[in-house]
N, C-alpha and C positions, 0 to 999 in steps of 0.2 A: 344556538344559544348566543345571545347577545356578550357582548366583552364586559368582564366585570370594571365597574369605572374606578374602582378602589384596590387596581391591584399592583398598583407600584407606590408602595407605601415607606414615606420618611419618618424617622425617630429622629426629630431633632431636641438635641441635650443643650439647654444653659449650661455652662459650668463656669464659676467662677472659685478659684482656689479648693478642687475637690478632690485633688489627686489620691485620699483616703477611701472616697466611696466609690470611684467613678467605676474601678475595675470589677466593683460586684454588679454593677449597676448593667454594666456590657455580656457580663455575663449572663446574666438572666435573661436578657434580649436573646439572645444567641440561644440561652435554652424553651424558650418560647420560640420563636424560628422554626427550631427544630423541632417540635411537638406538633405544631399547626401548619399542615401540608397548604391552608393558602393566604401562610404569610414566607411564601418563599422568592417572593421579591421585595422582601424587608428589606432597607438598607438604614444605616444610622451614621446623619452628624454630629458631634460634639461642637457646640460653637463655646471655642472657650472666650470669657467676657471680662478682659484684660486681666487674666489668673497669674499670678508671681509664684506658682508653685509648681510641680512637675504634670498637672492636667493636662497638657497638651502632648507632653512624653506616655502618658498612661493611657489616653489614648488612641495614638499613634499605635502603640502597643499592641495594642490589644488588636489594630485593623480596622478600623473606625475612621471616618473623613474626618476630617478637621478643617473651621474655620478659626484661625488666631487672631480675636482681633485683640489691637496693640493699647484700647484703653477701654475702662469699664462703661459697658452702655447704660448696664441695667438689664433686668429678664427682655424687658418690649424691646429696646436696640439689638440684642444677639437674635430674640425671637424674629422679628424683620431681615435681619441679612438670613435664618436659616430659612423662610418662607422665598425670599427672592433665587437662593441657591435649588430651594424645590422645585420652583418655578420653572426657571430657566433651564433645567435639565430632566423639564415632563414626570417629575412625579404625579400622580392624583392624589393624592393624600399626606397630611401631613400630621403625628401624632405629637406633641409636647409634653416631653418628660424632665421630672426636675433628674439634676446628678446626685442628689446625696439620699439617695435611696428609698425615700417616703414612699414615691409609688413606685405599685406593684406592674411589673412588663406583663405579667399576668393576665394583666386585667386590657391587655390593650384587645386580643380579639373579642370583648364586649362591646369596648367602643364601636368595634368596624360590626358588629351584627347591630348594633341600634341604626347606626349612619343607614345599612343596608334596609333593615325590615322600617323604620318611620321616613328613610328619603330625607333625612337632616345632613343641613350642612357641618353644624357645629356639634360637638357633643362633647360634654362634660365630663371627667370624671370625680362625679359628688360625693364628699366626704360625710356628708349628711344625709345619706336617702336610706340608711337601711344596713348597710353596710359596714362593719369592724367597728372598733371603738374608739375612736379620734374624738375629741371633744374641747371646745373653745370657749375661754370663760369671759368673763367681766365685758371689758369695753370692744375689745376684738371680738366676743359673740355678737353682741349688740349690733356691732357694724355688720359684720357680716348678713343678721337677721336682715337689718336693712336695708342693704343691698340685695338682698335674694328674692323683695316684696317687691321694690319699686322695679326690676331686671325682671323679674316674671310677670309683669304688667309690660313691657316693654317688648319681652321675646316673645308674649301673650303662649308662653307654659307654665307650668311649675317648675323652677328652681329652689334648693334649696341650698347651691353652694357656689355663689357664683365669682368668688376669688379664687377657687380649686386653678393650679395651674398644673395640670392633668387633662387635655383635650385632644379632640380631632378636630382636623379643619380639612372636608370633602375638598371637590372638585370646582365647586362654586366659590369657594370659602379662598380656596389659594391662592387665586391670581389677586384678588382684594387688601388680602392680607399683606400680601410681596408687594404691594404700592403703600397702603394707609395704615400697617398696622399699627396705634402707638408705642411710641418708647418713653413717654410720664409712668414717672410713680401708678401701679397699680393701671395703667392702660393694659397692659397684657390683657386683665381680664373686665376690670368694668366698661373701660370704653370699647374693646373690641366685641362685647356683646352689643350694643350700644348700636354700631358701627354694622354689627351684619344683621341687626335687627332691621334697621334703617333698609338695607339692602334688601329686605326680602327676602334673607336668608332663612333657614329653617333652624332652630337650634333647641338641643333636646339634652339630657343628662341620663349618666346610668352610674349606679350605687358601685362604690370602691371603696374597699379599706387601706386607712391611711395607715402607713408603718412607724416607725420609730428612724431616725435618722440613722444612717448606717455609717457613717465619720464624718471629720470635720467641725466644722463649728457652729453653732445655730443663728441663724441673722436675728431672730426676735427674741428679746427681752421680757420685763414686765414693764419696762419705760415704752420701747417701743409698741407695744399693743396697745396702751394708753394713747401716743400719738395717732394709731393707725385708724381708731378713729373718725376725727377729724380729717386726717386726709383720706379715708375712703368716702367720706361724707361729699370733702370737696371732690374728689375726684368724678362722682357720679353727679354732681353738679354741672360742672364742666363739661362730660361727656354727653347731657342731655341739652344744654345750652348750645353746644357746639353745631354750626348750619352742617348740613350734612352736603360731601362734594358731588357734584354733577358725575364727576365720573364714578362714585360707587355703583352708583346706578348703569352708568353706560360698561364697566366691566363687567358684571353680572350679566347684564345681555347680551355682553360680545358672548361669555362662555355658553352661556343658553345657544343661542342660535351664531355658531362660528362661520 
């Protein structure tokens, strides 16, 4: 039997000021671990993303890696140093999970059975396919609908959620990600699909229910959804303007044929 390509698999955490949620959030991981005999080379970072709270003590705590970085990146800045960290020490997988408890650890060996049965690099966890009752109104739907029409012409699938930062990023996906992955506003997800579309990467979605936030404080408003947007507008602007680099392409074929 061939070696499984997904079996040393990263949990890398954003966290920025989550020290409320973050300890359920590790525990759930841990109780998923131990339910699914092959996620038992799970390991998880916390990259905390210039947090003034005791995040990095909570989880240290708990036994969990940590990356401290010393100022706020944003989700794409700490998503980037935890792909570079996956990298450099031979993960093949890498799952992104928020800290403040929205998503379900649950739902991660769905992700790894879609990666496995469609051979996708990328996989989503979509808050819109079917899945719990999350729901997003006024200007923030609108964007999102947007986005989800022009990005599934683009990844040439169906997308129905493609700001969800709930994903896998295979074996192909990693090494790309640890060099280019954005840190703009909202690259985390429009331009990195963008970005492994361009690559030839495969990228697919499976139905997740979104939770209610489990502490701390909510980054969006009803000002900020109004802003959001415009700038997811620009943002998929940009990321389609954008020339694509020579080496996405030549990292992809290193990983292909090593």
């Amino acid at each position: 039997m061939p070696p499984d390509p997904l079996h040393r698999l990263l949990v890398v955490i954003p966290a920025w000021n989550e020290e409320d949620s973050l300890p359920g959030v590790l525990a759930e991981i841990d109780a998923v671990r131990a339910a699914e005999p092959g996620l038992a080379g799970l390991d998880v970072l916390v990259v905390s993303d210039g947090s003034r709270d005791r995040t990095v003590e909570a989880a240290r705590a708990h036994g969990a890696a940590v990356l401290d970085l010393p100022i706020n990146l944003g989700v794409g800045g700490a998503m980037r140093a935890g792909f570079k960290y996956a990298y450099r020490r031979g993960y093949d997988a890498v799952v992104q999970l928020d800290a403040d408890g929205q998503h379900d650890p649950a739902a991660i060996p769905d992700l790894l059975r879609t990666a496995r049965a469609e051979h996708a690099d990328v996989v989503i966890g979509a808050r819109f396919a079917g899945a719990g009752t999350y729901t997003a109104r006024g200007p923030r739907r609108a964007a999102m609908h947007v986005l989800s029409v022009v990005l599934s012409r683009v990844t040439r699938t169906r997308l129905t959620d493609t700001t969800s930062g709930f994903k896998l990023a295979g074996p192909r996906a990693l090494p790309l990600f640890a060099a280019e992955y954005p840190a703009e506003y909202l690259g985390d997800t429009v331009e990195s699909l963008v970005i492994a579309a361009r690559a030839g990467l495969v990228v697919r979605q499976v139905p997740v229910a979104m939770r209610a936030r489990q502490g701390g404080t909510p980054s969006h408003g009803p000002i900020k959804a109004a802003v959001f947007l415009l700038r997811a507008l620009l943002a998929l602007l940009i990321a389609l303007t954008r020339p694509t680099s020579r080496l996405t392409h030549a990292r992809v074929a290193a990983e292909e044929n090593p």
